[in-house]
PyMOL Python script that loads the backbone (N, CA, C, O; Angstrom):
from pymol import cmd

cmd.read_pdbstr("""\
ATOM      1  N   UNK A   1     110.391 125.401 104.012  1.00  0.00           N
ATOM      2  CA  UNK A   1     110.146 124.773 102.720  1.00  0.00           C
ATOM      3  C   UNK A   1     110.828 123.414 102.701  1.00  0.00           C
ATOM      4  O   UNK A   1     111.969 123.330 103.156  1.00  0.00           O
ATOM      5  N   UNK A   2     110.271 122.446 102.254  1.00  0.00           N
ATOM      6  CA  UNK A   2     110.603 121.250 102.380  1.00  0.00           C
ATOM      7  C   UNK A   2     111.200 120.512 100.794  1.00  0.00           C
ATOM      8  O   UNK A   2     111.504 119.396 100.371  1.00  0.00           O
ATOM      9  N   UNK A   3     111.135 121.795 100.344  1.00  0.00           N
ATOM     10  CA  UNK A   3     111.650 121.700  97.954  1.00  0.00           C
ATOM     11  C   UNK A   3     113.146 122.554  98.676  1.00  0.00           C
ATOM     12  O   UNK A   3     113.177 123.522  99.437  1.00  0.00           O
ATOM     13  N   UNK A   4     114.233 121.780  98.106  1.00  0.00           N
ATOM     14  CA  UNK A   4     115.878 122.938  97.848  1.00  0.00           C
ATOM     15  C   UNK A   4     116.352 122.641  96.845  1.00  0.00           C
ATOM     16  O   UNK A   4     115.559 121.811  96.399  1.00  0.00           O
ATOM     17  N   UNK A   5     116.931 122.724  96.332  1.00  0.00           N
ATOM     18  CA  UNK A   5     118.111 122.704  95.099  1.00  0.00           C
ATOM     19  C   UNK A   5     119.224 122.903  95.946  1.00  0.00           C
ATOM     20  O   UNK A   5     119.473 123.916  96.600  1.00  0.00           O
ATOM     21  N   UNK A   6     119.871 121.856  95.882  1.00  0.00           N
ATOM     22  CA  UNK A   6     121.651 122.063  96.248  1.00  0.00           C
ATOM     23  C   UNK A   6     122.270 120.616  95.958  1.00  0.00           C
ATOM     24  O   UNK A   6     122.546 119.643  96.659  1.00  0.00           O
ATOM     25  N   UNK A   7     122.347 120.880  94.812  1.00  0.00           N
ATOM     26  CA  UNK A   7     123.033 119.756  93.730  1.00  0.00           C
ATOM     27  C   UNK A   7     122.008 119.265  93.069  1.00  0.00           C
ATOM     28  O   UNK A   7     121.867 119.579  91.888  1.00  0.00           O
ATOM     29  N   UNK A   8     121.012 118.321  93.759  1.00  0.00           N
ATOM     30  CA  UNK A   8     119.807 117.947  93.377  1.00  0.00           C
ATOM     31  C   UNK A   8     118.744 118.635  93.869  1.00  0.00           C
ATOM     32  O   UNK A   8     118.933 119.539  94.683  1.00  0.00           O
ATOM     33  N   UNK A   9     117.361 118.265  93.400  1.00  0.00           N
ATOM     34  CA  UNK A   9     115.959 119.400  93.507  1.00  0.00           C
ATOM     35  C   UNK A   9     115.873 118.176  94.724  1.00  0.00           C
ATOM     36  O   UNK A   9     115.728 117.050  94.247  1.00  0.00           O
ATOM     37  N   UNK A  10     115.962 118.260  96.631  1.00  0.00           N
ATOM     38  CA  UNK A  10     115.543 117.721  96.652  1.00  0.00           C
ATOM     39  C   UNK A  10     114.294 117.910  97.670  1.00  0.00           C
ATOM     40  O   UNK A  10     113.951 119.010  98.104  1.00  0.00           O
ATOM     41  N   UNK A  11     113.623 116.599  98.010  1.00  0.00           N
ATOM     42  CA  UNK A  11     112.745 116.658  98.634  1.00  0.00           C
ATOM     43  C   UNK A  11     112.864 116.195 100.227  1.00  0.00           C
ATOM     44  O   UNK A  11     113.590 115.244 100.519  1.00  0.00           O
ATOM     45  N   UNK A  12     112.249 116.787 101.059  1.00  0.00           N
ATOM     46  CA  UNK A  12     112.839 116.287 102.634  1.00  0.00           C
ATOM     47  C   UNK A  12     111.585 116.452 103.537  1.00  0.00           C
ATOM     48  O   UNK A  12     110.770 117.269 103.108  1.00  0.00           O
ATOM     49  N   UNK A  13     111.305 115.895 104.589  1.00  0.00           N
ATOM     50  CA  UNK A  13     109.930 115.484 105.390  1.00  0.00           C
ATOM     51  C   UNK A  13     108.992 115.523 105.034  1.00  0.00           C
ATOM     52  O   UNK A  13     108.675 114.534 104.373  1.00  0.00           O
ATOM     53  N   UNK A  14     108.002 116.539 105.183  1.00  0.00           N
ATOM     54  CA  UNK A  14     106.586 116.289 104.762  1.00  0.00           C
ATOM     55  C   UNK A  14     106.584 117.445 104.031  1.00  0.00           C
ATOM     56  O   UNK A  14     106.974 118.549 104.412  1.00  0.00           O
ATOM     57  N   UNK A  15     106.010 117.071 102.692  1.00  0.00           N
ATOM     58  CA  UNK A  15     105.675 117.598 101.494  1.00  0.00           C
ATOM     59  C   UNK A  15     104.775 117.926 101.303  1.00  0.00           C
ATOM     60  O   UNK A  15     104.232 117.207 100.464  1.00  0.00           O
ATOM     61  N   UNK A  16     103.822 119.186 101.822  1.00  0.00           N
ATOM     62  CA  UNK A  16     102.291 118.994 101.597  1.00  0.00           C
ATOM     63  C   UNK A  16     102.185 119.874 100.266  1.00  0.00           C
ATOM     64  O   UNK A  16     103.185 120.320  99.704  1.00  0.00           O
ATOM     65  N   UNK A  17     100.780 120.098  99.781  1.00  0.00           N
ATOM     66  CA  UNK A  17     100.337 120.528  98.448  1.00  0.00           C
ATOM     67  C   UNK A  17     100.575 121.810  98.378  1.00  0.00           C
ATOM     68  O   UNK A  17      99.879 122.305  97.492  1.00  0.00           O
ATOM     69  N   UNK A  18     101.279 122.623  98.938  1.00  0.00           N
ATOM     70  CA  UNK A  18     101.888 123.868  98.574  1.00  0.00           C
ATOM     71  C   UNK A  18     103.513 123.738  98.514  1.00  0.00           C
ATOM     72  O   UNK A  18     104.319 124.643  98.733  1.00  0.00           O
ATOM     73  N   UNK A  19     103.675 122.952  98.311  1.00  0.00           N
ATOM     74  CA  UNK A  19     105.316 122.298  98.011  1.00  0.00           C
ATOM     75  C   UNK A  19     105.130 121.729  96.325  1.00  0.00           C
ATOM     76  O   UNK A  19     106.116 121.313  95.719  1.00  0.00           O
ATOM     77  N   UNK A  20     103.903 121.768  95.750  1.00  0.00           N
ATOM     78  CA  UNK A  20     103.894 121.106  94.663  1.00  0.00           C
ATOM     79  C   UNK A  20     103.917 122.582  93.595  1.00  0.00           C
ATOM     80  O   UNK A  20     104.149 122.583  92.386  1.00  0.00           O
ATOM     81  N   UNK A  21     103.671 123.519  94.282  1.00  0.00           N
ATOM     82  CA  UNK A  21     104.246 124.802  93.270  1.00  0.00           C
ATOM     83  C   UNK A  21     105.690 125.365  93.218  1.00  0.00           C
ATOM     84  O   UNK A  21     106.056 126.049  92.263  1.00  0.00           O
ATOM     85  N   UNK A  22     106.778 124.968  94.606  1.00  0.00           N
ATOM     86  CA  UNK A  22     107.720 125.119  94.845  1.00  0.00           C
ATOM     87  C   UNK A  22     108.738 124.094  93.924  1.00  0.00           C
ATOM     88  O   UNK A  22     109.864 124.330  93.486  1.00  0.00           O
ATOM     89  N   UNK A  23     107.943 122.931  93.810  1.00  0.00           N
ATOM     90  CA  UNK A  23     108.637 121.813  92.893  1.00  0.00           C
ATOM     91  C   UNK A  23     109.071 122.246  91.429  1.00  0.00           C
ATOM     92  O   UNK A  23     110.136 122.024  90.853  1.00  0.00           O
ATOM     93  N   UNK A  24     107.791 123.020  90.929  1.00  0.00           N
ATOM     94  CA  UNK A  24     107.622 122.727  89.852  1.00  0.00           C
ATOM     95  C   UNK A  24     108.957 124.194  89.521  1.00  0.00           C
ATOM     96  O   UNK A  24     109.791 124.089  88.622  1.00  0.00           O
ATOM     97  N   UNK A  25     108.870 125.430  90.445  1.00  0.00           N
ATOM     98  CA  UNK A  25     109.310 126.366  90.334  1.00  0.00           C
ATOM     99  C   UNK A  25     111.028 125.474  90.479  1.00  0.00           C
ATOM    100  O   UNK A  25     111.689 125.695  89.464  1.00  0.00           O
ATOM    101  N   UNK A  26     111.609 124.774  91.283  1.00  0.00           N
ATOM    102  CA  UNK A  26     112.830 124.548  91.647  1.00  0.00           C
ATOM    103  C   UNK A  26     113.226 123.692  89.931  1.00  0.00           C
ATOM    104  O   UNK A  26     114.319 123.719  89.366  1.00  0.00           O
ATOM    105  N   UNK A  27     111.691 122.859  89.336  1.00  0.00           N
ATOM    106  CA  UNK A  27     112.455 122.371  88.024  1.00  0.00           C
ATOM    107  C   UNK A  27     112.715 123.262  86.764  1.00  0.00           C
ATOM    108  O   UNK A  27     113.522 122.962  85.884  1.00  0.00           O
ATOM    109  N   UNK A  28     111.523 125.006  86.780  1.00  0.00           N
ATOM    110  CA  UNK A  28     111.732 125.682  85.698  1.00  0.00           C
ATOM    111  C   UNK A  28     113.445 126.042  85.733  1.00  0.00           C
ATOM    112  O   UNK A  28     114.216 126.064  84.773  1.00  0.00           O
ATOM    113  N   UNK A  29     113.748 126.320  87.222  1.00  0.00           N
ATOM    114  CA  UNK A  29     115.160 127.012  87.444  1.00  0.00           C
ATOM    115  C   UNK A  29     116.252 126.042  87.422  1.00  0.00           C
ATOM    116  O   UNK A  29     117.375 126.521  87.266  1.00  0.00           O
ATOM    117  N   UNK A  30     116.154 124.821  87.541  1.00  0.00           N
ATOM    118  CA  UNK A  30     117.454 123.924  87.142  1.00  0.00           C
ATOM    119  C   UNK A  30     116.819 122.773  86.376  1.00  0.00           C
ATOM    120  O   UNK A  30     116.203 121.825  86.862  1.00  0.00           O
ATOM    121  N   UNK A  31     117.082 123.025  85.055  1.00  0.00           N
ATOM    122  CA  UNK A  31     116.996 122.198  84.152  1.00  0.00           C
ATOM    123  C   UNK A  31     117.982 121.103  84.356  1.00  0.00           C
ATOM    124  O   UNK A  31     119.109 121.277  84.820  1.00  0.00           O
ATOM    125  N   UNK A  32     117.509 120.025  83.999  1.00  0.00           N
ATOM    126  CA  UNK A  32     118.723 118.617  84.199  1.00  0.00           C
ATOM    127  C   UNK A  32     119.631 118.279  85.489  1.00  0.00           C
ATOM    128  O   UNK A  32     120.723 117.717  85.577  1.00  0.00           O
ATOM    129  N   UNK A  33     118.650 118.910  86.588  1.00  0.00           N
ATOM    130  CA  UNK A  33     118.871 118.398  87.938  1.00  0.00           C
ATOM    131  C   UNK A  33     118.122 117.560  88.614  1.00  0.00           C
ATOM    132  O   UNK A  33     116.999 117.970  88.905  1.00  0.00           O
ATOM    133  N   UNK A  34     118.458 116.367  88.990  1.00  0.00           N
ATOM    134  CA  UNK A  34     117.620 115.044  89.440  1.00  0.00           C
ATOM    135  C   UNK A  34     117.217 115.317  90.524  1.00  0.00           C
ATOM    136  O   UNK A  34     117.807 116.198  91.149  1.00  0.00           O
ATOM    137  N   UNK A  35     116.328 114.797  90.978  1.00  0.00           N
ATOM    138  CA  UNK A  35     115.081 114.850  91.975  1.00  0.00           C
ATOM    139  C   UNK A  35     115.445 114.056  93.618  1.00  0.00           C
ATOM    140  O   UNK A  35     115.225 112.845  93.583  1.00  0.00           O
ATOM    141  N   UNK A  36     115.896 114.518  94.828  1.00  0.00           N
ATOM    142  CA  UNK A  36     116.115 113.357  95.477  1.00  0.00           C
ATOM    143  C   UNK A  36     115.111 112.891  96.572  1.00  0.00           C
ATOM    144  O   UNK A  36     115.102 113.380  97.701  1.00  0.00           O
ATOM    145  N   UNK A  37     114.502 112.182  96.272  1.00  0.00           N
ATOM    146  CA  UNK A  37     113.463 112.560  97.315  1.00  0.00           C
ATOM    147  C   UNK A  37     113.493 111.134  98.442  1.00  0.00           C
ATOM    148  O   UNK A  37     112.447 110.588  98.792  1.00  0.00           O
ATOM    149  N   UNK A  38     114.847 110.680  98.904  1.00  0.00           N
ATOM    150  CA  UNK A  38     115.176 109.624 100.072  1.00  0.00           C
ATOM    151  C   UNK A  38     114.678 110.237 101.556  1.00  0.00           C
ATOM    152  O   UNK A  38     114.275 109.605 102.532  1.00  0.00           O
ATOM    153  N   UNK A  39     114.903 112.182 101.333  1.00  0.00           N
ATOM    154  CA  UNK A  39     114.370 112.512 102.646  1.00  0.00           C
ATOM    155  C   UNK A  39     113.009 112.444 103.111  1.00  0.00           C
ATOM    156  O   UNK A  39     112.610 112.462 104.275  1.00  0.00           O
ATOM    157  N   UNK A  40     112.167 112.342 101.739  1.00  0.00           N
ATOM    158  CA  UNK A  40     110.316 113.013 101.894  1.00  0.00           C
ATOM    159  C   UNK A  40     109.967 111.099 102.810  1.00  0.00           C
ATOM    160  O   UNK A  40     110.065 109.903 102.538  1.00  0.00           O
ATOM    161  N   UNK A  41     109.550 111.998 103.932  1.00  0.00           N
ATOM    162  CA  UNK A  41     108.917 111.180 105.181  1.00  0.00           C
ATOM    163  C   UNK A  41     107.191 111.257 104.420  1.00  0.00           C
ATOM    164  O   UNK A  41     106.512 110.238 104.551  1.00  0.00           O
ATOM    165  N   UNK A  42     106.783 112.046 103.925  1.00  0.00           N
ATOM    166  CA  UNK A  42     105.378 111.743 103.477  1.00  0.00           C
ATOM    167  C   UNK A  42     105.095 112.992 102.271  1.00  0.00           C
ATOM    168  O   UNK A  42     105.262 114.122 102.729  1.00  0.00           O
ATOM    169  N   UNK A  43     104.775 112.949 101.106  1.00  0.00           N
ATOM    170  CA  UNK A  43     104.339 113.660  99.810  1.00  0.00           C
ATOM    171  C   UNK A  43     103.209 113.619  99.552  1.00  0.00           C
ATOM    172  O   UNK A  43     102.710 112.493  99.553  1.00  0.00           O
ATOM    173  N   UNK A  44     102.390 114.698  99.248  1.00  0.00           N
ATOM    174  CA  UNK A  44     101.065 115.134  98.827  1.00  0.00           C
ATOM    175  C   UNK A  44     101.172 114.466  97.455  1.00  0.00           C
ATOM    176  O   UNK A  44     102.267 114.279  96.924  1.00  0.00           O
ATOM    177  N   UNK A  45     100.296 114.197  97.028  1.00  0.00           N
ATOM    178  CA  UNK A  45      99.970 113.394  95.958  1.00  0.00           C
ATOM    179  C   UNK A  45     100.184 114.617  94.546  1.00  0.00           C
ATOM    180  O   UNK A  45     100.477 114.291  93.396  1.00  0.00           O
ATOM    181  N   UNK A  46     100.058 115.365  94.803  1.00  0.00           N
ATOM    182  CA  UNK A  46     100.076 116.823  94.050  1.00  0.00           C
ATOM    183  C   UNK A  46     101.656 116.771  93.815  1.00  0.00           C
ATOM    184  O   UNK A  46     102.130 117.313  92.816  1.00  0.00           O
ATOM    185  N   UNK A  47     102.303 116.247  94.555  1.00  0.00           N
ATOM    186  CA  UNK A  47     104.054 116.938  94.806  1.00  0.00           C
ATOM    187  C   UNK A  47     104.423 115.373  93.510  1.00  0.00           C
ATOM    188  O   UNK A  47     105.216 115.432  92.570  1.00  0.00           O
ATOM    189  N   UNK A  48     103.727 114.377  93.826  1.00  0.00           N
ATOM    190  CA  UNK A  48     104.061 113.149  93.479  1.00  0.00           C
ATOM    191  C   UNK A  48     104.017 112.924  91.950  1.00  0.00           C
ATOM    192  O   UNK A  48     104.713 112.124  91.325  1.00  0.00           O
ATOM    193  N   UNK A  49     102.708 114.100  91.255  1.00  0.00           N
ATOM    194  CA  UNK A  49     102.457 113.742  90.031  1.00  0.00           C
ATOM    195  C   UNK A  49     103.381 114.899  89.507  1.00  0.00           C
ATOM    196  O   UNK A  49     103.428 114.983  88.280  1.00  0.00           O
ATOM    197  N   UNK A  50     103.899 115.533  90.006  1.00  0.00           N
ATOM    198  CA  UNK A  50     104.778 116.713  89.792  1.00  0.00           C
ATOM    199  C   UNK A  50     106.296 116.188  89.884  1.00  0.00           C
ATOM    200  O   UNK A  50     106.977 117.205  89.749  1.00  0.00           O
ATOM    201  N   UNK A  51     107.144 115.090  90.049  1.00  0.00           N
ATOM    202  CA  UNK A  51     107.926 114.521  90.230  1.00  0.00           C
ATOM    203  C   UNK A  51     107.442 113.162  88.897  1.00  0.00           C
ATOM    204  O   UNK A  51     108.344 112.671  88.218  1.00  0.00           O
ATOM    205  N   UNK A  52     106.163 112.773  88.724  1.00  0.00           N
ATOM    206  CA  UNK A  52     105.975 111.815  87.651  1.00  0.00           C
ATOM    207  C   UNK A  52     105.949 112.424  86.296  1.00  0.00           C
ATOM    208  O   UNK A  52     106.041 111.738  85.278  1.00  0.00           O
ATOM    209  N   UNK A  53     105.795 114.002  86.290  1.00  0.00           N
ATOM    210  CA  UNK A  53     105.487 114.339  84.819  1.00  0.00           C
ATOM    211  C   UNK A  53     106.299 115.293  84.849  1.00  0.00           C
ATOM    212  O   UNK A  53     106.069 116.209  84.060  1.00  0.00           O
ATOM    213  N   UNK A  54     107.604 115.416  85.825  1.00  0.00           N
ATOM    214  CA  UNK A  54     108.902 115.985  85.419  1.00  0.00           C
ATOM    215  C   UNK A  54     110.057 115.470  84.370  1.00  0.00           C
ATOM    216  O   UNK A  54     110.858 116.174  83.755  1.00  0.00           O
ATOM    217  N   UNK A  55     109.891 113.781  84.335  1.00  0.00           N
ATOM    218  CA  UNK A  55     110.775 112.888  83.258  1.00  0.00           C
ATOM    219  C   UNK A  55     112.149 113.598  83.478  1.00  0.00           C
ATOM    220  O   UNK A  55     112.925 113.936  82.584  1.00  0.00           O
ATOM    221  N   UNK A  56     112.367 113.820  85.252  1.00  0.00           N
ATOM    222  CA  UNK A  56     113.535 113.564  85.671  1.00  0.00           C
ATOM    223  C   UNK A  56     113.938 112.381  86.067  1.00  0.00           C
ATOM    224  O   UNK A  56     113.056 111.548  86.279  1.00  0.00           O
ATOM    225  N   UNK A  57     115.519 111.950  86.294  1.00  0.00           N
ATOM    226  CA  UNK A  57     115.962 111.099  86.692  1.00  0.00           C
ATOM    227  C   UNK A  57     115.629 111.485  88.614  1.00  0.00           C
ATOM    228  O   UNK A  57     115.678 112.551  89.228  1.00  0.00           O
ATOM    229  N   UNK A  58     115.270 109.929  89.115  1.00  0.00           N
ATOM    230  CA  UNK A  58     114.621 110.189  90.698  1.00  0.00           C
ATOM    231  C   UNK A  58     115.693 109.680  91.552  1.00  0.00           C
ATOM    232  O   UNK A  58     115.782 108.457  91.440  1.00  0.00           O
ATOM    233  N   UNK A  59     116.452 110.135  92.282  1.00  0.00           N
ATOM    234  CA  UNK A  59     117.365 109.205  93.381  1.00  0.00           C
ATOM    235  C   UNK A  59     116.175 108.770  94.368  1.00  0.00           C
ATOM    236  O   UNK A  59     115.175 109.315  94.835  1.00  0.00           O
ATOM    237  N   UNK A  60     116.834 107.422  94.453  1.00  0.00           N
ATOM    238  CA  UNK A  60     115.493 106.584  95.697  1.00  0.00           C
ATOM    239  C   UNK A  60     116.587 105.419  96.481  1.00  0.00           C
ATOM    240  O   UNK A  60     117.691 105.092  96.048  1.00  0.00           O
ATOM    241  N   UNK A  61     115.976 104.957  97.651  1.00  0.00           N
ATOM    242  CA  UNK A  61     113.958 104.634  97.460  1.00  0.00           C
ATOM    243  C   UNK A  61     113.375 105.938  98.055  1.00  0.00           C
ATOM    244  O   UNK A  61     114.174 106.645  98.669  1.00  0.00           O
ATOM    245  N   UNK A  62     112.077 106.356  97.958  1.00  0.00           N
ATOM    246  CA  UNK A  62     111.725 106.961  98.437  1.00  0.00           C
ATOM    247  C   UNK A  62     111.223 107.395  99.813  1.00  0.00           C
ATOM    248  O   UNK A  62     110.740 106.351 100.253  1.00  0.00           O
ATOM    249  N   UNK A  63     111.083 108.208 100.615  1.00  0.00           N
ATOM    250  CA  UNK A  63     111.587 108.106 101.892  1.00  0.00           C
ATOM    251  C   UNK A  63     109.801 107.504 103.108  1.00  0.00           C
ATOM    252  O   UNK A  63     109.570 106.983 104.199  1.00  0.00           O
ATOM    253  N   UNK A  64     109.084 108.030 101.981  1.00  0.00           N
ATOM    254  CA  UNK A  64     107.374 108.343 102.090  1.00  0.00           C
ATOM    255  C   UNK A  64     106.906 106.562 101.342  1.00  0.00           C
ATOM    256  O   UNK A  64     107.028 106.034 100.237  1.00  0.00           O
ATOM    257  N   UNK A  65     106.342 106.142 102.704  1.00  0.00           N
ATOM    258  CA  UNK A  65     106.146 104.873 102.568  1.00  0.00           C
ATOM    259  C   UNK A  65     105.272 103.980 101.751  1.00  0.00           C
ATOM    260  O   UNK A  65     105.322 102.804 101.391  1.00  0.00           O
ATOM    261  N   UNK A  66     104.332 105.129 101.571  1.00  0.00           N
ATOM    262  CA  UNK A  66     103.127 104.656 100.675  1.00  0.00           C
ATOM    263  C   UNK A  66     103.650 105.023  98.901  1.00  0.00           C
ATOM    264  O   UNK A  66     103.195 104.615  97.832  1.00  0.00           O
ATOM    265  N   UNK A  67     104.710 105.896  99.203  1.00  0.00           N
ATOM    266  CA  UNK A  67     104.999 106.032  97.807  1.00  0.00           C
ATOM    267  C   UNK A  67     105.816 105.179  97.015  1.00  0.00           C
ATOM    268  O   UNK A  67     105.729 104.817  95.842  1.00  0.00           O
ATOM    269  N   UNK A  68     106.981 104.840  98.318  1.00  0.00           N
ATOM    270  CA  UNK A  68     107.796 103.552  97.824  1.00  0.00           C
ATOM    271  C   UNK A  68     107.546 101.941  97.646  1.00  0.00           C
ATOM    272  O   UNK A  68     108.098 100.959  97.149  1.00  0.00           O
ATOM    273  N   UNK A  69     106.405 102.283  98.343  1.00  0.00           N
ATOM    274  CA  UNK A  69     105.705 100.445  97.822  1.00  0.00           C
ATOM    275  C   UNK A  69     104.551 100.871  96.478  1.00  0.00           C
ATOM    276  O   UNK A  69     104.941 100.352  95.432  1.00  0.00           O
ATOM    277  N   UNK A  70     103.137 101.754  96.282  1.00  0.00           N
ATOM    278  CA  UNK A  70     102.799 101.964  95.492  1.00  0.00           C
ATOM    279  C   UNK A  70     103.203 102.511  94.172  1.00  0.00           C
ATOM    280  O   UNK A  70     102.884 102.039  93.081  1.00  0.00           O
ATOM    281  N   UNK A  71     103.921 103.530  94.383  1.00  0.00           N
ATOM    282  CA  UNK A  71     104.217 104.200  92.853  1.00  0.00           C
ATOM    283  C   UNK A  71     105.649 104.047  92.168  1.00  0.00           C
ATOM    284  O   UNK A  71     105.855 103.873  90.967  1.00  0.00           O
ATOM    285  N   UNK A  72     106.808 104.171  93.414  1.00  0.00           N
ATOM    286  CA  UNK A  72     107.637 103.855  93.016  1.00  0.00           C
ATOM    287  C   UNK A  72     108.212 102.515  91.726  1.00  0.00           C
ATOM    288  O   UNK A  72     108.839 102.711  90.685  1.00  0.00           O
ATOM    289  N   UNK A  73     107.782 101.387  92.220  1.00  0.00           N
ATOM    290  CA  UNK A  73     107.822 100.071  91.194  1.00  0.00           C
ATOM    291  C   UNK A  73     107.347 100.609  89.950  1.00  0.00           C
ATOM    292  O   UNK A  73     107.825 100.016  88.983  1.00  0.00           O
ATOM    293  N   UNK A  74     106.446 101.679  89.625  1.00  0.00           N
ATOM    294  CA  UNK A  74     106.159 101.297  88.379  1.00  0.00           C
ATOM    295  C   UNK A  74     106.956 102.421  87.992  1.00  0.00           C
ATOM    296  O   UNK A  74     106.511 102.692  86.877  1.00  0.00           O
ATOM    297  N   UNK A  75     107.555 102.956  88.160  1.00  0.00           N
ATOM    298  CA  UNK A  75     108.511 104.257  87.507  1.00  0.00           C
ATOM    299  C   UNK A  75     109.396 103.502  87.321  1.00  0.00           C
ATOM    300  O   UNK A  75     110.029 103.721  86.288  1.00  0.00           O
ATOM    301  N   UNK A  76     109.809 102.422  88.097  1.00  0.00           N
ATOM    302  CA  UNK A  76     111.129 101.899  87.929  1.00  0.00           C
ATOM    303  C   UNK A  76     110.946 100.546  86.887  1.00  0.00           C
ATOM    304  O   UNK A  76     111.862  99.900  86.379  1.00  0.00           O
ATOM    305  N   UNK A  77     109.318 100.301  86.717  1.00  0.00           N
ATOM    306  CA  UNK A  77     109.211  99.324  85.262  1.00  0.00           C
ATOM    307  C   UNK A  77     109.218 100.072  84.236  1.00  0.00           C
ATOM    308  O   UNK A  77     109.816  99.780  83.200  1.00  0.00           O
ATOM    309  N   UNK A  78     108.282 101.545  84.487  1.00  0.00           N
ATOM    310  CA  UNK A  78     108.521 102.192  83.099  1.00  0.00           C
ATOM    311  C   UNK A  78     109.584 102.442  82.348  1.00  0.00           C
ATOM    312  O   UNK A  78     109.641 102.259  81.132  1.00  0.00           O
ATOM    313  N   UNK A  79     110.696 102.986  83.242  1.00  0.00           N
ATOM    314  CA  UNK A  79     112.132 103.102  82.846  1.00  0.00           C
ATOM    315  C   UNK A  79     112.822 101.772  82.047  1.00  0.00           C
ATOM    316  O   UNK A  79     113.533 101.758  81.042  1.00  0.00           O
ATOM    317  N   UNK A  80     112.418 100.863  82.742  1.00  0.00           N
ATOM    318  CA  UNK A  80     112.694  99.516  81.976  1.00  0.00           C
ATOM    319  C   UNK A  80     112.347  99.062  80.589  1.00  0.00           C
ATOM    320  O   UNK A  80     112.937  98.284  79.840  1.00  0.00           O
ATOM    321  N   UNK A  81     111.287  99.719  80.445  1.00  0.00           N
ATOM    322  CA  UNK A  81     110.312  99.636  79.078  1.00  0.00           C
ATOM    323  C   UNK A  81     110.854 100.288  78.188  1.00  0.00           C
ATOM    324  O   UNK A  81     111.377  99.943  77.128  1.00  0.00           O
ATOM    325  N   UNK A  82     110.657 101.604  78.835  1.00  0.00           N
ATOM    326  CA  UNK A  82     111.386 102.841  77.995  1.00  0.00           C
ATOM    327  C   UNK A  82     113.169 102.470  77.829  1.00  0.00           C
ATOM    328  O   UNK A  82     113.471 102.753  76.670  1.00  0.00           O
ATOM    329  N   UNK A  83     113.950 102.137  78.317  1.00  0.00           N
ATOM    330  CA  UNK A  83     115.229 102.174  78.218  1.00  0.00           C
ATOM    331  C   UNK A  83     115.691 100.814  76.992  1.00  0.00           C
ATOM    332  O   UNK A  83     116.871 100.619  76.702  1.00  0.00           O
TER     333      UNK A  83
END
""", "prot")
cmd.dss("prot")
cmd.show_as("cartoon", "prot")
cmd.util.cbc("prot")
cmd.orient("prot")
């Protein structure tokens, strides 16, 4: 499994779309534990919108390359907006 909880929910190598039910299960069980996902080498897009509509705090950059140039920036404008 590539989802743990140990301090943070985090995320580590490749994340495929059966990691996006493990996500969601690691956020019912620790409420107000941040997300780290510096290890995920590549995330299913499934794992990604599951980390966007958690409205956890994200430790980054992210480790998955297409995520840290595409999606990342705008989480980190939204926060800006919102804050």
């Amino acid at each position: 499994m590539t989802v743990r909880a140990d301090g943070a929910i985090l995320l580590e190598g490749e994340c495929p779309v059966e990691d996006s039910e493990a996500l969601v299960q690691a956020l019912q069980d620790s409420p107000g534990r941040v997300i780290d996902w510096t290890g995920a080498t590549r995330l299913h897009t499934s794992v990604v919108q599951v980390v966007l509509l958690a409205e956890r705090q994200v430790i980054g950059p992210c480790g998955d390359p297409f995520v840290a140039r595409w999606i990342e920036p705008s989480m980190v404008a939204a926060s800006v907006v919102e804050g």
